[in-house]
N, C-alpha and C positions, 0 to 999 in steps of 0.2 A: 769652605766647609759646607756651607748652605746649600753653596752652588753643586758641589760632590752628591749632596743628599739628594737634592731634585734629581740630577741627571741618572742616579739610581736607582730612586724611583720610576720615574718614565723607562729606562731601562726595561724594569721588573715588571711594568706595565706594559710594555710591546711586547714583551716575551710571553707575557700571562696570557695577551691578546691573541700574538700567532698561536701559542700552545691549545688556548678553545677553540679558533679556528681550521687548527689541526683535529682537535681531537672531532671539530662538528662533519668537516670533510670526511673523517673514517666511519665517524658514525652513519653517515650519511650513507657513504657506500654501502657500507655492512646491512642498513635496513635494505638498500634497493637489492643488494642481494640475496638476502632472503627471501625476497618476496620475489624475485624472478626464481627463485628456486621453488618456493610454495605454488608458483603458476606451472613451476616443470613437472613437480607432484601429482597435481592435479589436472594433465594433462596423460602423464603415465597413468593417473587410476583409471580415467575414463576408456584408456585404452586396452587394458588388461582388463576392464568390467568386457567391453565390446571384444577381445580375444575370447572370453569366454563361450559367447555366443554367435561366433564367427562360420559355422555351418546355415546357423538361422539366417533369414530377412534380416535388414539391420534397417526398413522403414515398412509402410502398411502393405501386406498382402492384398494388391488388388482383384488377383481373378490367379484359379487352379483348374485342373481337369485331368477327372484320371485316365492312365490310356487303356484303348479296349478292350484292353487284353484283363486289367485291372491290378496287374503287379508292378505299376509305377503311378504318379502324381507328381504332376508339372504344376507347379507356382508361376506367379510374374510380379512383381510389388516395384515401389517407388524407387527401390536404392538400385536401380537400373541394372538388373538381374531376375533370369528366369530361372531353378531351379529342380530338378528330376532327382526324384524322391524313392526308395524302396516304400513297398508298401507296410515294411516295420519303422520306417521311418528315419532310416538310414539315407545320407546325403551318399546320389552317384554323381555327379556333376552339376557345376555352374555356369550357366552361362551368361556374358555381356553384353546387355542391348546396345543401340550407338552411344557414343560418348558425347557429352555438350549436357547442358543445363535441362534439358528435358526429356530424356532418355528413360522416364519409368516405362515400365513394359504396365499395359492397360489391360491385355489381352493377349488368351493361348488357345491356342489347338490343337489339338493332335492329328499328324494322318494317317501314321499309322502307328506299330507299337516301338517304331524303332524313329519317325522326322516328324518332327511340328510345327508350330507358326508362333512368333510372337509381334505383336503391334505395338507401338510406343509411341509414347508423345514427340517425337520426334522425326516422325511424318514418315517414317518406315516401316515395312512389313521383314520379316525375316523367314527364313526358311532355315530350320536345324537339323542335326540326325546325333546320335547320341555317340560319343567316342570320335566327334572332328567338332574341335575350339571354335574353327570361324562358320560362317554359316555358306550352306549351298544353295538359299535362293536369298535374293533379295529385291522389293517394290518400291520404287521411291515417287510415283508420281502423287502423291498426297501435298496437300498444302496446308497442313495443318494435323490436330492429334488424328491418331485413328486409333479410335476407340472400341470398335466390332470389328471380328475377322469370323467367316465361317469358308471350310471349303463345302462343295462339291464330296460326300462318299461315295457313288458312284465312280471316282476317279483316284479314290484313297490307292490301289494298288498300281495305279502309273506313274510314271517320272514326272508327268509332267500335272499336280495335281490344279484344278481348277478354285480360284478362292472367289470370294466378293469383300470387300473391305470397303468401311468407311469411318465420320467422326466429324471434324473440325472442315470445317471449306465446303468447298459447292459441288463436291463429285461424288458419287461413289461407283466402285472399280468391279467388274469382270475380269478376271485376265485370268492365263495359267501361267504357273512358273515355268519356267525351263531348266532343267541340271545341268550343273556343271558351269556355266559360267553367266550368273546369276541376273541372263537377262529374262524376258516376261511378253507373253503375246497377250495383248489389251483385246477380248471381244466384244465387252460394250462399257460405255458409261453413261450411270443412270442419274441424272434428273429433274426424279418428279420430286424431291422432297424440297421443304424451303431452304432457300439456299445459303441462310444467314442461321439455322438454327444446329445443332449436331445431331449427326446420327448417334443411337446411342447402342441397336440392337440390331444381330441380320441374321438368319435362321437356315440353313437349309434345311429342306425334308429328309429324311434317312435315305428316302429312292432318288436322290438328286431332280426332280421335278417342282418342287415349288419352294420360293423361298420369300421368308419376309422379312420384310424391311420397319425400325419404328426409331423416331428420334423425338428430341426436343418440340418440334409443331404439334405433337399429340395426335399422326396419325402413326398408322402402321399398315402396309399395301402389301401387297399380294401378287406374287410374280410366277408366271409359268415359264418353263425353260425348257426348251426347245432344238434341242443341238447346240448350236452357241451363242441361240435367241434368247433374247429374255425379254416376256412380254407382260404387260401389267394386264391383270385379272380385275383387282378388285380395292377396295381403301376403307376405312374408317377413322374417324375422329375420335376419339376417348375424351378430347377437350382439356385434358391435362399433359404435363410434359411423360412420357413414357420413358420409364428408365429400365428395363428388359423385358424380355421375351423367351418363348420356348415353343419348338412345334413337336407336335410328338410324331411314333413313328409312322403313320399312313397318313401325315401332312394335310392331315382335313380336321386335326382339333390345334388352337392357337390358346395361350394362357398368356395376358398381357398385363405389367405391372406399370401403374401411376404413381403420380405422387400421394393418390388416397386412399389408392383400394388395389385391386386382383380383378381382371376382367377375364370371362372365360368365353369363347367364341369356336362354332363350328363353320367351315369353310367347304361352300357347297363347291359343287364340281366345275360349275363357272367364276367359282373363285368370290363369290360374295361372303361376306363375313356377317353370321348369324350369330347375335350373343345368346348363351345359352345358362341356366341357372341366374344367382344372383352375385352381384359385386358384392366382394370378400370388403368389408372393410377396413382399414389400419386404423392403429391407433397409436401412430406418431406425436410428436408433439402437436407441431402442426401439421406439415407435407413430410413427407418420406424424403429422406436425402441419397438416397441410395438402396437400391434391391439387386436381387438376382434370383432367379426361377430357374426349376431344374425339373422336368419330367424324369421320372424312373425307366427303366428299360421295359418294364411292363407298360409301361402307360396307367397304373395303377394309382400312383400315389403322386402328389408335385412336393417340392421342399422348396422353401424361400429364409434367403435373409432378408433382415430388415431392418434398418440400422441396428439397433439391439438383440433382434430376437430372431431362434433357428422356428421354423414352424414346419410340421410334414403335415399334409393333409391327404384323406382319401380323394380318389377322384373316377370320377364316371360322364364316361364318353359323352351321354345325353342329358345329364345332368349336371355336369362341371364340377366345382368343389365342393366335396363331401363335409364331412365328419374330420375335425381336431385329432389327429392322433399322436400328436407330441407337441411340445414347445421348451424350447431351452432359453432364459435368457442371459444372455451376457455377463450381465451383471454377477450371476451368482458363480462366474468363475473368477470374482476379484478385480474385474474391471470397471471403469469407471464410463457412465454414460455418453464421455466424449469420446470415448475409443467405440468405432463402429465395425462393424464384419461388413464387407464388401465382397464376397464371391462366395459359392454352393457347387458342389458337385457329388449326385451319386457315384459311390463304388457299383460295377457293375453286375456284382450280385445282388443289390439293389437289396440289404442288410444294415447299410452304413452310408454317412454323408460325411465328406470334408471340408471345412468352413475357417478362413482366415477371417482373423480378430487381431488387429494393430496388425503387429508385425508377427504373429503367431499362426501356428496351422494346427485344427483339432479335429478329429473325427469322432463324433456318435453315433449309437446306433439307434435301434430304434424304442430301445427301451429309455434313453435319454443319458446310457452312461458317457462320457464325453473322456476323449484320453489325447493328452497335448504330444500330438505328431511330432510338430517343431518348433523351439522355441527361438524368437528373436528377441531382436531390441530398437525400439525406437527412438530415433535418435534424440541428445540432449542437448542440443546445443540452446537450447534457452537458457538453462541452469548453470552450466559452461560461463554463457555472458553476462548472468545474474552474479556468478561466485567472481567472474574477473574485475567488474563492473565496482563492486563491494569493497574489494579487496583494493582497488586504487583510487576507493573514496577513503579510508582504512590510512593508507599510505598518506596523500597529502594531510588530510590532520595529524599522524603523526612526525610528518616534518614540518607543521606548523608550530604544535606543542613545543618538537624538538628545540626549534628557533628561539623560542617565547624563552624558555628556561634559558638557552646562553646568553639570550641578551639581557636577563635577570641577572644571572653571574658576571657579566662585563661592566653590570651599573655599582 
């Protein structure tokens, strides 16, 4: 009888045993299923936030420009796409830089109101025209980012237009494209710049005769061009790294940006660089992390970003920068000091400027009203990692808890 009772007990006890066993094995599942589903969730919202603003940028607008004509605006930003814009702000096509890990497009130009150029970190030039997907020129002798592309206007209405590019490595390029089967005739390569620091700026003149060069070493030189010569004229030191430049259009006034100030300079006919007026100074935290300079089609007025701030000022030929006549800053559209505007461009009625901020595109005009072009999204993936990260610290204590309690019920 004793013996009956034991053995029924222990029975009832392996049975009690498998049955939490059971019931901890479904629980178990059931939690990891939810929470692969709470990660599918949260993977579908991120996606349907980003559907939403799937015409925008989906990373920072680095550089725009609108074509001459002034009824389009060409983008290039990080998410390795250059973009052509109505000028209401309607998306006409997208198009994609190389593909690989560093494919943001740095830089655009246009050559005419129908093909343009985009440069990328990814050590090519591209050649576009609007209504064909892949592109009809393309330059690959870079060995590293390129950062500045200007062409040659003088050649804007031939097939085969002439650029100069540079950025990352120790060359920078003459060459013209060639149509049609996207190879390129090299006329010179230049240099005179230090070989270890990046180009960051390259200018031609409107009359295709002089163009300037300015990078990281803190100079910016001075080149005549001469059929398919290109002869150095002249140089200066500014002593700080130069993060752009602008020439206007009779290519004898230069507007140079540091990391402290606006330098303005007249460029005699032998090409020497005369500064003229006084250095504009910024008021950065500490150095400027990024500018961009923009002459107007008059030659009247210059526009600058600056990490935070739009700035237009008057300007005079013999005198350099004038008088304040606007400033926007960033800030007061909601953003927050780490998000910066990296690129400027007059509309060529020289009424309005367009200016990316994050992943966004705005234009003002000159009374300071500002009206969002286009809007993007930056990407999230830190928040992404924070919320998964959480969520499977979340997880293991509740299958620790989980354990704690069955082996309480098992005692």
């Amino acid at each position: 009888m004793v013996s009956n009772i034991w053995t029924d007990s222990v029975t009832k006890n392996i049975k009690c045993s498998i049955f939490i066993d059971h019931m901890e094995s479904k629980f178990l599942i059931r939690l990891f299923m939810a929470f692969s589903l709470s990660l599918i969730l949260l993977s579908m919202n991120s996606f349907s936030i980003n559907a939403q603003v799937s015409t925008g940028h989906m990373n920072y607008v680095n550089t725009l420009e609108w074509s001459p004509n002034g009824e389009l605006l060409l983008s290039g930003a990080t998410d390795q796409s250059a973009k052509i814009w109505k000028a209401d702000g309607d998306l006409v096509e997208t198009k994609k830089s190389s593909q690989g890990p560093n494919g943001s497009v740095l830089d655009v130009e246009w050559i005419d109101n129908e093909r343009f150029l985009t440069a990328d970190a990814n050590q090519l030039v591209f050649g576009w025209e609007i209504n064909n997907m892949d592109p009809i020129y393309e330059f690959n002798r870079h060995n590293g980012f390129v950062k500045a592309i200007s062409f040659d206007p003088s050649s804007s209405n031939v097939s085969e237009p002439r650029i100069v590019s540079g950025g990352d490595g120790s060359n920078v390029f003459d060459y013209n494209l060639l149509a049609g089967d996207k190879l390129f005739d090299i006329n010179n390569v230049i240099r005179d710049h230090d070989q270890v620091k990046r180009v960051t700026t390259i200018n031609f003149s409107e009359d295709g005769n002089r163009i300037i060069i300015g990078g990281e070493d803190g100079y910016f030189r001075i080149y005549e061009v001469s059929g398919t010569n290109i002869n150095l004229l002249g140089s200066k030191n500014i002593e700080e790294k130069i993060l752009s430049s602008d020439i206007d259009f009779n290519g004898d006034r230069v507007i140079i940006s540091g990391e402290t100030g606006i330098y303005s300079f007249q460029i005699t006919e032998f090409g020497v660089p005369i500064e003229i007026g006084s250095k504009l100074e910024l008021n950065c935290m500490s150095t400027c992390l990024n500018t961009d300079i923009k002459f107007d089609q008059n030659n009247s007025k210059v526009a600058f970003a600056i990490d935070n701030s739009i700035l237009i000022y008057d300007w005079d030929e013999n005198l350099g920068i004038g008088e304040r006549l606007l400033e926007v800053q960033t800030t007061s559209l909601g953003f927050e000091d780490s998000i910066k505007t990296y690129s400027i461009d007059w509309h060529p009625d020289g009424n309005k400027i367009a200016f990316g901020l994050g992943a966004n595109i705005y234009v003002t005009d000159l009374l300071g009203q500002n009206t969002l072009f286009s809007q993007g999204e930056l990407p999230q993936e830190s928040n992404s990692i924070f919320y998964i990260g959480s969520g499977i610290v979340i997880l293991i204590v509740m299958i620790i808890i989980t354990r704690m309690v069955i082996q309480t019920f098992r005692k």
